[in-house]
C-alpha positions as CSV (number, residue, x, y, z in Angstrom):
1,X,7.5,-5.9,-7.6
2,X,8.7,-5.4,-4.4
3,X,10.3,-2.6,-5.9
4,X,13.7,-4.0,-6.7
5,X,16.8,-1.1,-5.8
6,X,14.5,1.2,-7.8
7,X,10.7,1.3,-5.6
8,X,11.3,2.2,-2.4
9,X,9.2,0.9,0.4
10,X,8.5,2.2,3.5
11,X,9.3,-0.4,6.8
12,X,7.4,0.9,10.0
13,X,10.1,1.9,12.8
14,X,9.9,-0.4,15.7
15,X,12.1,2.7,16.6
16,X,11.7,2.1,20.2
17,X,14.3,-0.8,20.5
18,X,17.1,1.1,18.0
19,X,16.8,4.3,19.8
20,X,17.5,3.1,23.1
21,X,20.7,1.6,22.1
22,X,22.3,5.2,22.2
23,X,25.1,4.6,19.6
24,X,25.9,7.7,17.5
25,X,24.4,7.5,14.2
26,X,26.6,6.5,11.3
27,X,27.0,7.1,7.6
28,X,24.3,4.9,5.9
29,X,25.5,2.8,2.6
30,X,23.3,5.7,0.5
31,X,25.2,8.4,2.1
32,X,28.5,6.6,1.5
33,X,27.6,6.3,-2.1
34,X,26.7,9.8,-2.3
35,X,30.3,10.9,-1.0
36,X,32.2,8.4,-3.1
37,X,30.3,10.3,-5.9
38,X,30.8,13.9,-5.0
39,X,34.6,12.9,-4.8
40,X,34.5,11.5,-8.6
41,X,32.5,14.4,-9.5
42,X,35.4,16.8,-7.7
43,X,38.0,14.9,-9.5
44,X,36.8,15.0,-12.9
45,X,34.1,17.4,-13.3
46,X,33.6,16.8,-17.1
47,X,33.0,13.3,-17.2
48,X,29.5,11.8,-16.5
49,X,29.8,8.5,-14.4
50,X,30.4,10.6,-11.4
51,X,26.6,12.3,-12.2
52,X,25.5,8.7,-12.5
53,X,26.8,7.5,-9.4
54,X,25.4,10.2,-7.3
55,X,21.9,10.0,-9.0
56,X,21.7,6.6,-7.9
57,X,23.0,7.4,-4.7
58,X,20.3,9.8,-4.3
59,X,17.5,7.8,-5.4
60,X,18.6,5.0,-2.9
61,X,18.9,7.8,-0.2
62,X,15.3,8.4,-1.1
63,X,14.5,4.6,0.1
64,X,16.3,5.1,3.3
65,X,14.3,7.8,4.2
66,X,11.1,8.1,2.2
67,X,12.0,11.4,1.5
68,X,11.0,12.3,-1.9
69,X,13.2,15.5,-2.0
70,X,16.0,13.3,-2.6
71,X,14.2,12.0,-5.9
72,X,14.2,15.8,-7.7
73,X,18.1,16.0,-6.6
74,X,18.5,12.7,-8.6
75,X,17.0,14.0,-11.3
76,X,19.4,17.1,-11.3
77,X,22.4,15.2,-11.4
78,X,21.3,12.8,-13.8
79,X,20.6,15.7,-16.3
80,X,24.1,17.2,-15.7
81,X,25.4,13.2,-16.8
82,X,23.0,13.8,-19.9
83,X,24.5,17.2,-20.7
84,X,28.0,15.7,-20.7
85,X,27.0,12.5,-22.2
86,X,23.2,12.4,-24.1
87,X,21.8,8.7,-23.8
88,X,24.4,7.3,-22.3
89,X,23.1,3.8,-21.2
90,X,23.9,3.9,-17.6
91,X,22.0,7.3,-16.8
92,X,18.6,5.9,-19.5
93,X,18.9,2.8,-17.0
94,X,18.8,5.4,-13.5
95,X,16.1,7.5,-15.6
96,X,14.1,4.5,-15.3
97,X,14.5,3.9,-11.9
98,X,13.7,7.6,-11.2
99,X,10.4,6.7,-12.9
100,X,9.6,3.6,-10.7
101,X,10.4,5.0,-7.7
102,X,7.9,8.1,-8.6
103,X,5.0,5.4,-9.5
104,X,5.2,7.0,-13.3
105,X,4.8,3.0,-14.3
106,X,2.9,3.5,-17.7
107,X,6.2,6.1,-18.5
108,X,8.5,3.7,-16.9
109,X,7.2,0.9,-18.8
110,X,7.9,2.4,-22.3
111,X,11.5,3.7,-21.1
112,X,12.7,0.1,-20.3
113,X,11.1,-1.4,-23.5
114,X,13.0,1.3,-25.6
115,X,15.8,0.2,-23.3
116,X,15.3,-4.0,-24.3
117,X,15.5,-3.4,-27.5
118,X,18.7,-1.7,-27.2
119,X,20.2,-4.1,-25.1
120,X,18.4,-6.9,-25.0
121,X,20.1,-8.9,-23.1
122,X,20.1,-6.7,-20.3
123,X,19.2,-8.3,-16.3
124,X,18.1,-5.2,-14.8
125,X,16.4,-3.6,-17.5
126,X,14.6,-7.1,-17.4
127,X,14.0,-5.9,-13.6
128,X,12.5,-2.8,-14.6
129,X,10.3,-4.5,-17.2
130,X,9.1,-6.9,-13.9
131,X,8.6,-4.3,-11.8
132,X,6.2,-1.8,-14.1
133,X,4.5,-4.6,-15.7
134,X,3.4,-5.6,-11.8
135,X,2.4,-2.3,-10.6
136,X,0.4,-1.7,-13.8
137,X,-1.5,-5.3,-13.4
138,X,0.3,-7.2,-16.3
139,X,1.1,-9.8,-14.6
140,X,1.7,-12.6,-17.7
141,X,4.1,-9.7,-19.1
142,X,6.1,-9.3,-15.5
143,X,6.5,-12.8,-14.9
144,X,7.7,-13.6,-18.2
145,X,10.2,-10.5,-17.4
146,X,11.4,-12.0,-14.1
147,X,11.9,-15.5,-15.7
148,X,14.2,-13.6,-18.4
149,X,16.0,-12.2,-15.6
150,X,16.8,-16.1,-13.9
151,X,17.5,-17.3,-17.2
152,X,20.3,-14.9,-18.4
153,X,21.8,-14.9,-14.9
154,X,20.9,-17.5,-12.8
155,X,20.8,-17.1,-8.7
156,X,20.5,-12.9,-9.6
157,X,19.5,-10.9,-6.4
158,X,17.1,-8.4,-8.0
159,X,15.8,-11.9,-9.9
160,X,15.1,-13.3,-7.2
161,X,13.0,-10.5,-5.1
162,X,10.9,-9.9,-8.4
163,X,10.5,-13.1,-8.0
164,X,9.5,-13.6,-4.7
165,X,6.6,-10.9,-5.1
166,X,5.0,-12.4,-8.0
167,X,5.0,-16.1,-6.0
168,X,3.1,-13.3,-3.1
169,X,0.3,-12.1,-5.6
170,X,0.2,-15.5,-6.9
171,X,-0.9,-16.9,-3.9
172,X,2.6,-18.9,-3.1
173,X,3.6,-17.6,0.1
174,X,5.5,-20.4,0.9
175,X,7.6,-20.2,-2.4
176,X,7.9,-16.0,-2.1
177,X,9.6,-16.9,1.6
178,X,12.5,-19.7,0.2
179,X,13.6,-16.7,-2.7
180,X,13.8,-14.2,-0.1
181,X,15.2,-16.1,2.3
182,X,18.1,-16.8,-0.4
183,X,18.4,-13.2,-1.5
184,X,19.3,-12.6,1.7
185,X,22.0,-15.4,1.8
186,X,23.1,-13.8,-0.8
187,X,23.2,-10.4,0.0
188,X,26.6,-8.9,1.4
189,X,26.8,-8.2,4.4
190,X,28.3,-5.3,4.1
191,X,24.7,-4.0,2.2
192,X,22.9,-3.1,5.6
193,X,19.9,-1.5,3.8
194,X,19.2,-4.1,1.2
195,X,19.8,-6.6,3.8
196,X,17.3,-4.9,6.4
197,X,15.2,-4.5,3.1
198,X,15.0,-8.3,2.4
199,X,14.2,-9.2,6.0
200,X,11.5,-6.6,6.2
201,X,9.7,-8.6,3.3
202,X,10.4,-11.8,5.1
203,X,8.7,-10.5,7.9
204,X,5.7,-9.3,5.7
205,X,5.6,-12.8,4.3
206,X,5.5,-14.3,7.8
207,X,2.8,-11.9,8.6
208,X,1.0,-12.5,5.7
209,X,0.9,-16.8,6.4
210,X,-0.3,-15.9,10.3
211,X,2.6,-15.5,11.9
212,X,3.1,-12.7,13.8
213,X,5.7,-14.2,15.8
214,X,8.3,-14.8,13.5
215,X,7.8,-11.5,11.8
216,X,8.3,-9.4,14.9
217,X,11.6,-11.3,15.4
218,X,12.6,-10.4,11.7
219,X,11.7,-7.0,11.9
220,X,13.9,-6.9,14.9
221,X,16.7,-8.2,13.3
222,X,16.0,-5.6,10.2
223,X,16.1,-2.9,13.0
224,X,19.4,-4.0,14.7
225,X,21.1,-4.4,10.8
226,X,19.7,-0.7,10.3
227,X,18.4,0.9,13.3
228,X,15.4,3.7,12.4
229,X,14.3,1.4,9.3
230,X,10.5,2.5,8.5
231,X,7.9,-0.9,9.9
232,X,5.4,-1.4,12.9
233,X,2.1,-2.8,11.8
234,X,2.9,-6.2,13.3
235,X,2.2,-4.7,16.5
236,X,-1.3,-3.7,15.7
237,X,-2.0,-7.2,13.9
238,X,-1.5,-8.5,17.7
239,X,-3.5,-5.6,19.4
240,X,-1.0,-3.4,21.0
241,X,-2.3,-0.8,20.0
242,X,-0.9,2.0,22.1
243,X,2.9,0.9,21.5
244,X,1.3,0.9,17.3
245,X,0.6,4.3,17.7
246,X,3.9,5.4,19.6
247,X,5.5,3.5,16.6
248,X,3.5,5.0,13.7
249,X,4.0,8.8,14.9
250,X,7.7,8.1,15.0
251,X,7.3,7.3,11.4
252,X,5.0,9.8,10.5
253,X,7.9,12.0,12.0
254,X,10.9,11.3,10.2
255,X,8.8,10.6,6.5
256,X,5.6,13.1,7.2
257,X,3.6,11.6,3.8
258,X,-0.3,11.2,3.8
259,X,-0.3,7.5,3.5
260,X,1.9,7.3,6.9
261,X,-0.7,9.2,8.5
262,X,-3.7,7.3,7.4
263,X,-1.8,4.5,9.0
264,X,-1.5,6.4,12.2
265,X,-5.2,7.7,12.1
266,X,-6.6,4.4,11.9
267,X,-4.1,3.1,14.6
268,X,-5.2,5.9,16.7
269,X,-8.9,5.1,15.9
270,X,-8.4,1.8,17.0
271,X,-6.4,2.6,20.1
272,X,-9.6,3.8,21.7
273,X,-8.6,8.1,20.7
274,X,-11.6,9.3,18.2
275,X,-10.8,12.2,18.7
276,X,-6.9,12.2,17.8
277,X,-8.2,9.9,14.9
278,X,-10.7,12.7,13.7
279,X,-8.2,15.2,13.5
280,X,-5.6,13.0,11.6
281,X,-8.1,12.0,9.4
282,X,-8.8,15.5,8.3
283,X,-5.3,16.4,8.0
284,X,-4.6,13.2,6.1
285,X,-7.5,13.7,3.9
286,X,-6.0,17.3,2.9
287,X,-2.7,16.2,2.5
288,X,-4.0,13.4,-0.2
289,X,-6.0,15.5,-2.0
290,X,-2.7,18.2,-2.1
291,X,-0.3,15.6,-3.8
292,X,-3.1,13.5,-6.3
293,X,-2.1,14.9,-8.9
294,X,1.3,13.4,-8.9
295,X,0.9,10.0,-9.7
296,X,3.0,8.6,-6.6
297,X,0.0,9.7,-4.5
298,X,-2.0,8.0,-1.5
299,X,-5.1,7.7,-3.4
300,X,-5.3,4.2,-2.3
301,X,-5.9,5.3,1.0
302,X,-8.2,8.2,0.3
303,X,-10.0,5.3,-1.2
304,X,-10.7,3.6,1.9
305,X,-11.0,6.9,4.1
306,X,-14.0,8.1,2.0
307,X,-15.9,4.7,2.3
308,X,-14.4,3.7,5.1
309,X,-14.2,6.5,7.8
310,X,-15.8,9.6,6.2
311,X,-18.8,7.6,5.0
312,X,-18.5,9.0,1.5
313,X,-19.0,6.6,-0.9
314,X,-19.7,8.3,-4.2
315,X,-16.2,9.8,-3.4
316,X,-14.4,6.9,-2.9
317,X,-15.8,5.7,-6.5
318,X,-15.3,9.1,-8.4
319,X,-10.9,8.7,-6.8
320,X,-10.9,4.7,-7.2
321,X,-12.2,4.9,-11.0
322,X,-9.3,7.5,-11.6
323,X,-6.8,5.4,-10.3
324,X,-8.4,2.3,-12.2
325,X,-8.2,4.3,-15.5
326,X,-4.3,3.9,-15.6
327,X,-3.5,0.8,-13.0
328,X,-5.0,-2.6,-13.3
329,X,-3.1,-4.4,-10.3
330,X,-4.6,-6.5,-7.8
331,X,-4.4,-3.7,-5.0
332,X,-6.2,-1.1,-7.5
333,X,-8.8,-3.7,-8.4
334,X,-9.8,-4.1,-4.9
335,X,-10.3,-0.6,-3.7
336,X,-12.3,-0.3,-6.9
337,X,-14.2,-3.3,-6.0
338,X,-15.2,-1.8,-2.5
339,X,-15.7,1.6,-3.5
340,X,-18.3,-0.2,-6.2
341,X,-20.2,-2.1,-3.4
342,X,-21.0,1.0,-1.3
343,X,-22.5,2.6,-4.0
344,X,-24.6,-0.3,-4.6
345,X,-22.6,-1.8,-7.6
346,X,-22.6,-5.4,-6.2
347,X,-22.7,-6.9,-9.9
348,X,-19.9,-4.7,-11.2
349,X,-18.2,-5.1,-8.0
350,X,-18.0,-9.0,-8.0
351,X,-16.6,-9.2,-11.8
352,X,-13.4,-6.9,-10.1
353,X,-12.5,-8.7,-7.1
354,X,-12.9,-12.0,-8.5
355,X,-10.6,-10.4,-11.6
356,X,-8.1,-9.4,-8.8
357,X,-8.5,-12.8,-6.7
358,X,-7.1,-14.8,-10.1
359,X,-4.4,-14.1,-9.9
360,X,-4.4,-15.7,-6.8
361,X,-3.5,-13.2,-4.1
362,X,-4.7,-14.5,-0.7
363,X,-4.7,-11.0,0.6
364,X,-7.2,-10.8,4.0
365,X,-8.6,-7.9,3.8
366,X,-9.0,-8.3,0.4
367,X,-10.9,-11.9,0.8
368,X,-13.4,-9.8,3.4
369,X,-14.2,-7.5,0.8
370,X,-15.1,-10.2,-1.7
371,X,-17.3,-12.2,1.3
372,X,-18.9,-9.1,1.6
373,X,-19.2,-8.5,-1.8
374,X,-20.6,-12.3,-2.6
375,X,-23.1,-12.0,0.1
376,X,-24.7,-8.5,-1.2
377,X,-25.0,-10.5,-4.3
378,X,-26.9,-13.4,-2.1
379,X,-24.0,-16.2,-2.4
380,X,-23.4,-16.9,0.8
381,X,-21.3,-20.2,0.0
382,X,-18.8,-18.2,-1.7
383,X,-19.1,-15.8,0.8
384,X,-17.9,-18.5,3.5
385,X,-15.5,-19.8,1.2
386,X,-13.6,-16.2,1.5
387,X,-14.1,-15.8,4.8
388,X,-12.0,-19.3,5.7
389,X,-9.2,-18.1,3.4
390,X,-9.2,-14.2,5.6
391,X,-8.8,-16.1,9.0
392,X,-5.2,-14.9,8.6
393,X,-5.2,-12.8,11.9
394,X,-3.4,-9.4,10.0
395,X,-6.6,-7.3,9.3
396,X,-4.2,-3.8,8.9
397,X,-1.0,-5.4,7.9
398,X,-2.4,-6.7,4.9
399,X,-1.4,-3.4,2.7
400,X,1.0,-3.3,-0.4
401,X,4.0,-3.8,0.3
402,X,6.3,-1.4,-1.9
403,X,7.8,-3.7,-4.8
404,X,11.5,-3.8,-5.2
């Protein structure tokens, strides 16, 4: 779900604007945590809420900066709080979010049901039944998690953001924009992150409906609440593609990961530099390849580059039916879906995106796949039909956002 305090999505940095500011760099609310913890930790060594506090520290370090090293340091402190303490209930509920925020959702999933049942009446562990139900594609079993989370504690932040994504992938854009509008209301101000966090998906939502206007001027106003935050596509949507690229390498930069580069390879590509775009396609496709064993991979993109850009379409089937073996999700279903059509599977591959489109999603890109799709088949109403709903003008900033 947009991954709640435990998935840990990546903002493009319209870095231009915050850099030129020139004020010194200052402790982010991650960082903070982490020294509040290493104090408790100093000051009573023995006891295991100082562990705690620092692995969750860590982990939201590791959404600050999409740096996944942060993530194995969380995972070190939260075994010391095991060593002192086993199962306590605050480090099974950070174990959980350790899992999200590394995409292990089928693992995830089991943790926080063990976790319900042991405290069942437990709002985030509701959160992190939402959020791994989503990414897996059980969406009945997420939804009914979010509405557990309103219902014990009405007007909850993390309730309401679950919330909002579901209203996304069920085709309510409108009603996804009111609950993040008042997550943010309710968000402290004093939360920079999570507030630049919110406005970021506010500014995917406004994307998302067409406008491209109002989501540049939230993105800004994510940027000045957290200058650096990681999110640029906007500014390919309206075919500035040089400053896209400028953007995307800054990103690529500070949080060098394949899927960042992919980004950056296609922006390149469409910024009129095949060459550049060649080259970062190789080293993106390397770099995928590297890390797909780990289920917190990029194999959605390598979907797309092998049928795509490298023109390899029993590739892109042989990765998309790997990642369809253990996902279901709308996102998972398309890529399958279009990796099916270019090798000629038009039957098979109208019976997925029409089993992703149910849900309601109104997704562009996503819609052009399934006109394409209905027209190989020879339905060229239905084909029209999608076409009218992908008139949204966002044909590369229609990606999964992360869930929160």
């Amino acid at each position: 779900m947009k991954k709640i305090v435990s998935f840990f999505l990546l903002l493009v940095s319209a870095l231009a604007n915050a850099q030129s500011s020139g004020t010194a760099p200052t402790a982010s609310p991650a960082e903070r945590s982490m020294a509040e913890a290493n104090k408790a930790i100093n000051k009573k060594p023995t006891q295991y809420a100082g562990y705690n506090l620092l692995a969750m520290a860590l982990a939201r370090r590791a959404r600050e900066t999409s740096d996944v090293k942060f993530y194995g340091q969380a995972e070190d402190a939260l075994k010391k709080s095991f060593e002192l303490a086993p199962a306590n209930l605050d480090g099974e509920k950070i174990r959980v979010w350790l899992l999200l925020g590394r995409h292990e959702f089928p693992a995830a999933l089991q943790a926080a049901q063990a976790l319900n049942k042991r405290v069942p009446d437990d709002v985030l562990v509701y959160g992190f039944l939402t959020d791994a139900n989503a990414e897996l594609g059980n969406y009945d079993a997420a939804e009914k998690a979010a509405q557990w989370m309103l219902d014990l504690r009405p007007g909850n932040l993390p309730g309401m953001t679950r919330a909002a994504y579901l209203r996304e992938l069920f085709g309510d854009l409108e009603g996804a924009l009111e609950l993040m509008n008042m997550a943010y209301q309710s968000t402290p101000p004093t939360e920079t992150e999570d507030r630049a966090w919110i406005l970021s998906q506010i500014g995917h939502l406004h994307l998302m409906s067409g406008d491209s206007k109002a989501a540049e001027t939230t993105l800004q106003q994510a940027l000045a609440l957290f200058p650096g935050y990681h999110y640029a596509k906007v500014r390919i949507v309206e075919k500035r593609y040089p400053e896209a690229v400028d953007l995307l390498q800054q990103r690529y930069r500070s949080a060098p990961h394949a899927e960042n580069l992919y980004d950056l390879a296609e922006a390149l590509e469409l910024s009129g530099r095949p060459e550049e775009a060649k080259k970062a396609f190789v080293e993106f496709e390397t770099k995928s390849l590297q890390e797909a064993v780990r289920k917190d991979n990029s194999s959605r993109e390598l979907i797309f580059f092998y049928a795509d850009h490298a023109h390899q379409p029993a590739q892109a089937l042989q990765v998309a039916e790997q990642e369809r073996a253990w996902r279901h999700d709308v996102y998972t279903l398309d890529a399958h879906a279009w990796a099916l059509h270019l090798n000629g599977k038009d039957k098979a591959a109208r019976v997925e995106i029409e089993t992703a489109l149910k849900v309601g999603v109104r997704d562009p890109r996503m819609l052009r796949h399934a006109a394409e799709i209905a027209l190989a088949a020879g339905d060229r109403s239905a084909a029209d039909h999608y076409l009218q709903g992908a008139e949204v003008p966002n044909a590369i900033a229609s990606g999964q956002t992360a869930a929160r």
